[in-house]
N, C-alpha and C positions, 0 to 999 in steps of 0.2 A: 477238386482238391479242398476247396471249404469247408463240405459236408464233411469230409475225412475227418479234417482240423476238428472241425465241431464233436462230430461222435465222441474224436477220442478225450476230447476234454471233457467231454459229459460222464463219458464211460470212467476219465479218472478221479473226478468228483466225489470225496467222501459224502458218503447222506450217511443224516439221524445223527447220532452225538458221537464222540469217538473218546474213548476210555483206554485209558492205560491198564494193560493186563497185571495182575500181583504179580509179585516174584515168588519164589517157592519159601522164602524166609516169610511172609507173608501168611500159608498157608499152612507152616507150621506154627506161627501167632494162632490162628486160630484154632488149631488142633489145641495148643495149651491150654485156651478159655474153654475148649467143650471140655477137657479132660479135670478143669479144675469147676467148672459147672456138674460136671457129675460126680466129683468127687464133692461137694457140699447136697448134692441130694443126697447122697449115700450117709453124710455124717447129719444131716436134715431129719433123718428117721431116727436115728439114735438120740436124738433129744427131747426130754418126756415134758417139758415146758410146751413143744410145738404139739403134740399128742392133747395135752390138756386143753389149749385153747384152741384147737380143732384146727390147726391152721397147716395140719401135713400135705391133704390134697390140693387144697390152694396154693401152697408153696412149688410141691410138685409140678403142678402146671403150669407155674412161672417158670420154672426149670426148663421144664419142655418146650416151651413156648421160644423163651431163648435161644434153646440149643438147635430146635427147628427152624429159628430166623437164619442164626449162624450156616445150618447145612446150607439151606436152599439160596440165600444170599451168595456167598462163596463159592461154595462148593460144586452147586448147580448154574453156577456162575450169574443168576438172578440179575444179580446187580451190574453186571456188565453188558448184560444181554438190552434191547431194543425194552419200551414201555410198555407198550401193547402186550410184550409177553407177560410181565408183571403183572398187567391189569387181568390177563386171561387166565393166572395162577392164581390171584387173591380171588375173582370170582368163582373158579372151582372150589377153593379151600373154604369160604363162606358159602356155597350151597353147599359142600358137604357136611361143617358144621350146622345149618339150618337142620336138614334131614337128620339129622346124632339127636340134636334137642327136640325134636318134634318126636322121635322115636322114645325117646326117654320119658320125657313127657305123658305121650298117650296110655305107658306102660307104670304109671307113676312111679317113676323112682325119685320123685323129691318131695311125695307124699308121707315122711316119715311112718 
């Protein structure tokens, strides 16, 4: 009858961190910062100051970069999920960015 005892307190034992799920008010927070982040890329191209100082694709890839924390944080539930997952996402996402610049690269596209 010990053992029982034991399992089942073991077996009820939260492990790793335990997080509160968003609400759905929440999840539309976030939908309004992507939809007001892509509306500033959109209004980002129509300005010929950003054209001039060469600063569109940079800008854009702030944009993106953002809006891709936002999905994958949230929405892929990232942030709520165990760390190991995190760490096993950020190292696919940097070798496949390593591979993109090594490709670019050897094919010089920053050799103007």
């Amino acid at each position: 009858m010990e053992q029982a005892e034991r399992v089942e307190r073991v077996g009820a034992a939260p492990r790793g961190r335990v997080v509160r799920h968003p609400s759905p008010r929440e999840y539309v927070r976030v939908a309004v910062v992507l939809a007001v982040v892509t509306a500033l890329e959109v209004a980002v191209y129509y300005v010929d100051w950003v054209h001039e100082h060469g600063l569109l694709i940079p800008l854009l890839f702030l944009f993106a970069l953002v809006k891709f924390s936002l999905v994958v944080l949230w929405y892929m539930h990232l942030r709520f999920d165990s760390r190991t997952y995190a760490r096993f996402f950020v190292m696919g996402l940097a070798g496949a960015l390593t591979l993109y610049m090594a490709v670019l690269l050897m094919f010089r596209t920053f050799a103007g």
